[in-house]
N, CA, C and O atoms as CSV, one atom per row, in Angstrom:
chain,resi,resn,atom,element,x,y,z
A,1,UNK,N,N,-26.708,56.500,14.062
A,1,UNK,CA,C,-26.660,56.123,15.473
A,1,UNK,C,C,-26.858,57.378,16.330
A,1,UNK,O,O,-26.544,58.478,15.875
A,2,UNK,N,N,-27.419,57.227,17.676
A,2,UNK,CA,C,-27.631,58.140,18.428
A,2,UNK,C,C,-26.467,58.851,19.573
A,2,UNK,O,O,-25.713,58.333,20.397
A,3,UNK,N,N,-26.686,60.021,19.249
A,3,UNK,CA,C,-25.511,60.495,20.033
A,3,UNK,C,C,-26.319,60.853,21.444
A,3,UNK,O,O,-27.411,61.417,21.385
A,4,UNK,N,N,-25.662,60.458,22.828
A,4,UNK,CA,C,-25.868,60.380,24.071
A,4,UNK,C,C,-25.027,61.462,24.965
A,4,UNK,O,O,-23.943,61.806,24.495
A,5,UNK,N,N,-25.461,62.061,26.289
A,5,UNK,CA,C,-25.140,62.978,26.899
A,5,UNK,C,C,-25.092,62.781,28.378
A,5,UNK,O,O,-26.099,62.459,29.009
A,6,UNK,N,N,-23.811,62.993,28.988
A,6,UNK,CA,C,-23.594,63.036,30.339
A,6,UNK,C,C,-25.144,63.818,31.098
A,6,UNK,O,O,-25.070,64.997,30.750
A,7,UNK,N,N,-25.787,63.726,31.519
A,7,UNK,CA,C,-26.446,64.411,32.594
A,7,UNK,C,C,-25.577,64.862,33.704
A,7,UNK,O,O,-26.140,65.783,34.294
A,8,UNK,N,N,-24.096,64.493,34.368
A,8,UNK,CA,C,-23.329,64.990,34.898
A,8,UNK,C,C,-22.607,66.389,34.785
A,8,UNK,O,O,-22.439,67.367,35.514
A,9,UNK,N,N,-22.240,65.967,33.415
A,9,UNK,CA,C,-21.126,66.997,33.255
A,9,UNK,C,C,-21.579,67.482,31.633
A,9,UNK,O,O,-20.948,68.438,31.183
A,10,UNK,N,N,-22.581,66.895,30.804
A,10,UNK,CA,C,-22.443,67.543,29.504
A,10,UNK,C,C,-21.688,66.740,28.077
A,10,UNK,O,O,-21.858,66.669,26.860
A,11,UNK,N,N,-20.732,66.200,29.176
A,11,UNK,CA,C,-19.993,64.939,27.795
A,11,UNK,C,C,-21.027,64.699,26.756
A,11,UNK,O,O,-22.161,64.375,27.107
A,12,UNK,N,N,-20.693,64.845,25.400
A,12,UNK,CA,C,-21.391,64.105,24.589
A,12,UNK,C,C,-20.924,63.164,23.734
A,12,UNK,O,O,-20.344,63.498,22.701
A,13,UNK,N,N,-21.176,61.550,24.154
A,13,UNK,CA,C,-20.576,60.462,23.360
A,13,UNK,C,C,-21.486,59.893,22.096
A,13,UNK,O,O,-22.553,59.281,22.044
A,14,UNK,N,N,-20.228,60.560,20.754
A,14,UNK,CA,C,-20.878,60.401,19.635
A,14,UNK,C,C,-20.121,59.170,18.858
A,14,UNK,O,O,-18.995,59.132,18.362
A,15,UNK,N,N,-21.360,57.977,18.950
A,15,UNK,CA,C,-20.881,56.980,17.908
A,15,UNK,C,C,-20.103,56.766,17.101
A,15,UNK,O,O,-19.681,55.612,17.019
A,16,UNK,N,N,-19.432,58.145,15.868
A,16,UNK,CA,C,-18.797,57.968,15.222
A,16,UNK,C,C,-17.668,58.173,15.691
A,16,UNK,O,O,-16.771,57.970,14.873
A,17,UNK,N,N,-17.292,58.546,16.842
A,17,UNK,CA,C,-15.803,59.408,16.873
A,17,UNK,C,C,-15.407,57.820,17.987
A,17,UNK,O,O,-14.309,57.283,17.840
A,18,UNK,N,N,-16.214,57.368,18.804
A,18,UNK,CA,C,-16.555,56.442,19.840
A,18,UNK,C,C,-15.693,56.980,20.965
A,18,UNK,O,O,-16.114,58.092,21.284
A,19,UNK,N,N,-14.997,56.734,21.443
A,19,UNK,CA,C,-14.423,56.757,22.830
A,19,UNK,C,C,-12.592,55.534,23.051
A,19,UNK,O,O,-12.190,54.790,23.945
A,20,UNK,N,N,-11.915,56.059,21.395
A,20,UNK,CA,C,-10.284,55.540,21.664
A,20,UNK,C,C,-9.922,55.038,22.799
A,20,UNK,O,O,-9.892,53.863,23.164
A,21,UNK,N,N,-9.478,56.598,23.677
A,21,UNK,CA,C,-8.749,56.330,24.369
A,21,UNK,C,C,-8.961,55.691,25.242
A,21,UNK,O,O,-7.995,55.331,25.915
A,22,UNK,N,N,-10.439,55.224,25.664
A,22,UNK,CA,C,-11.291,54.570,26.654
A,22,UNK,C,C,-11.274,52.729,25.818
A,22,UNK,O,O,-11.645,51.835,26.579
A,23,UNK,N,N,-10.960,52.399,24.706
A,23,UNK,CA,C,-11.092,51.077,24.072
A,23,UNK,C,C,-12.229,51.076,23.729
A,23,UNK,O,O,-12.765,49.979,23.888
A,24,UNK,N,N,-13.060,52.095,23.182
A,24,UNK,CA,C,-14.471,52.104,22.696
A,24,UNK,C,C,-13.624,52.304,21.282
A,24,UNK,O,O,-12.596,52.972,21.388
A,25,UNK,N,N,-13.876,51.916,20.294
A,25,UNK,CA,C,-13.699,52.385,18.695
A,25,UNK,C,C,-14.555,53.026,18.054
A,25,UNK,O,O,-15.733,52.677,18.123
A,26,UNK,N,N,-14.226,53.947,17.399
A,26,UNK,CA,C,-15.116,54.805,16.096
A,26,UNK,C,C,-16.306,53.756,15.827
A,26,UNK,O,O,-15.904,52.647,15.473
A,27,UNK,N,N,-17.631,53.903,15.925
A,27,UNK,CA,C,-18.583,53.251,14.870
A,27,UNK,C,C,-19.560,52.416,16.322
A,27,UNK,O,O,-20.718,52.062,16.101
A,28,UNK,N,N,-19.059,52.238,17.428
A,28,UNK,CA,C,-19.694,51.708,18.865
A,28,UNK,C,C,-21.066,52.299,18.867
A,28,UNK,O,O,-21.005,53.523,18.987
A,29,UNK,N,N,-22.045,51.927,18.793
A,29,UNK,CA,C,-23.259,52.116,19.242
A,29,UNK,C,C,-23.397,52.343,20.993
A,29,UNK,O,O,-23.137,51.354,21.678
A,30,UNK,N,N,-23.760,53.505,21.632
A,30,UNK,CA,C,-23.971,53.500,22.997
A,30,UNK,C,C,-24.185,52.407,23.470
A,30,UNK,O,O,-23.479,52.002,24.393
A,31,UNK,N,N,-25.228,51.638,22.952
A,31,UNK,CA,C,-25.358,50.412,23.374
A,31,UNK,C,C,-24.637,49.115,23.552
A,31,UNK,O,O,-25.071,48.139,24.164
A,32,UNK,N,N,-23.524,49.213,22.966
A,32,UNK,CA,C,-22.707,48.551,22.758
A,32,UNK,C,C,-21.532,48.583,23.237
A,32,UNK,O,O,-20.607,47.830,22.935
A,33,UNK,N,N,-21.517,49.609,24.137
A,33,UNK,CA,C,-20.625,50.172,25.220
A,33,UNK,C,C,-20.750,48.934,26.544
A,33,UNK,O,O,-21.824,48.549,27.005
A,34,UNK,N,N,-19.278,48.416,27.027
A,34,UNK,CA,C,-19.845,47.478,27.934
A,34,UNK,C,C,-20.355,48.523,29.210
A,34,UNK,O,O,-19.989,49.697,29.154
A,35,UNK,N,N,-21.173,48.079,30.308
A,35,UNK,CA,C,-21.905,48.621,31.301
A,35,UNK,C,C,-20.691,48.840,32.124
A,35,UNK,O,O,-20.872,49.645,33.037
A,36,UNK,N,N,-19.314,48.253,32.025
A,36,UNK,CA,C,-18.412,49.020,33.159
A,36,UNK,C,C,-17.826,50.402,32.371
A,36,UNK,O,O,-16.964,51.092,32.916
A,37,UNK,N,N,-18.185,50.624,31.495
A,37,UNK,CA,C,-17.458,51.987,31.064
A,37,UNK,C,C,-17.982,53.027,31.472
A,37,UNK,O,O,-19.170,52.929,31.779
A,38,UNK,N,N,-17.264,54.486,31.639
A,38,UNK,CA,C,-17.710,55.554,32.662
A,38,UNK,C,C,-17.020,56.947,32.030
A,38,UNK,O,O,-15.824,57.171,31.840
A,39,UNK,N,N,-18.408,57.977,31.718
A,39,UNK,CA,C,-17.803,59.453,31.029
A,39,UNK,C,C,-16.336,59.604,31.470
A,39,UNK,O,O,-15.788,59.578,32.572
A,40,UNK,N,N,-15.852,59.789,30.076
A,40,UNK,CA,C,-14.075,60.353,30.032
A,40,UNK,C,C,-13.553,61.228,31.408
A,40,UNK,O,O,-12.649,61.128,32.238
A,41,UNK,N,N,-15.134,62.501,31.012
A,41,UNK,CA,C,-14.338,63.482,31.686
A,41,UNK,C,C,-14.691,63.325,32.838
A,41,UNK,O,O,-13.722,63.484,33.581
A,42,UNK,N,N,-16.194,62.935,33.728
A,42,UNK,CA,C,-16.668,63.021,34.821
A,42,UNK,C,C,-16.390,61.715,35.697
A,42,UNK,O,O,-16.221,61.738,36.916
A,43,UNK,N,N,-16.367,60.439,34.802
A,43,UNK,CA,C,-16.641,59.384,35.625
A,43,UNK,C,C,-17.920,58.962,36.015
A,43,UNK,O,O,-18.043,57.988,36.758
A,44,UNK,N,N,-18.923,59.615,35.579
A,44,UNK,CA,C,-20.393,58.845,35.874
A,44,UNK,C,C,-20.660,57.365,34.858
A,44,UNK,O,O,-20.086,57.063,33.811
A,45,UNK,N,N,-21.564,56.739,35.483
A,45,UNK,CA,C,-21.696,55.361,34.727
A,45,UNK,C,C,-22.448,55.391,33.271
A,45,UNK,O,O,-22.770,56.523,32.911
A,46,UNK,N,N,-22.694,54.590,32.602
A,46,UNK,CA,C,-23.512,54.770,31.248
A,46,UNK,C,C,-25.351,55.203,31.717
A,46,UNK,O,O,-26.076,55.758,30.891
A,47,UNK,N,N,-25.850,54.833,33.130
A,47,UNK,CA,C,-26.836,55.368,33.520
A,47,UNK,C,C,-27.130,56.978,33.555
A,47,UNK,O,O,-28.226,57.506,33.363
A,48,UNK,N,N,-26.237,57.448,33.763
A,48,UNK,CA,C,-26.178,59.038,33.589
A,48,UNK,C,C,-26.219,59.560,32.649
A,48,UNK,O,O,-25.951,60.759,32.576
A,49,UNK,N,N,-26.638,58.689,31.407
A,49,UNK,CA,C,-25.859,59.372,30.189
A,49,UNK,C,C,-27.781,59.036,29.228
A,49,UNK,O,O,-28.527,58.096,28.956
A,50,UNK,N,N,-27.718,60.357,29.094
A,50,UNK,CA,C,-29.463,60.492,28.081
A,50,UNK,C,C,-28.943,60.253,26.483
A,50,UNK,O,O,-27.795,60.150,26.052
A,51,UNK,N,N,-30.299,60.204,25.748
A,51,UNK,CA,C,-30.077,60.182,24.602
A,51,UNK,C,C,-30.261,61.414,24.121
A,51,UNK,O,O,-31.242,62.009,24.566
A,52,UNK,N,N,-29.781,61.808,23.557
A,52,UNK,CA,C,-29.437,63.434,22.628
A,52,UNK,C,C,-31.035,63.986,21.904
A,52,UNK,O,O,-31.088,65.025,21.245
């Protein structure tokens, strides 16, 4: 799976680790992220976020 990158701030959300503390689980495909979720650290939307 592809790991994706804040254009904001740099965050990089990697599939395997997913996003816990956010209710994303280990193994989430970016894509599979619902569209209201938003970088941990910055708060930008999943639009901000490139593919690696």
């Amino acid at each position: 799976m592809d790991k994706y990158v804040c254009d904001v701030c740099g965050y990089e959300y990697d599939p395997a680790e997913g996003d816990p503390a956010n209710g994303i689980a280990p193994g989430t495909a970016f894509a599979d992220i619902p569209d209201s979720w938003v970088c941990p650290t910055c708060g930008a939307g999943k639009e901000e976020f490139s593919k690696e």
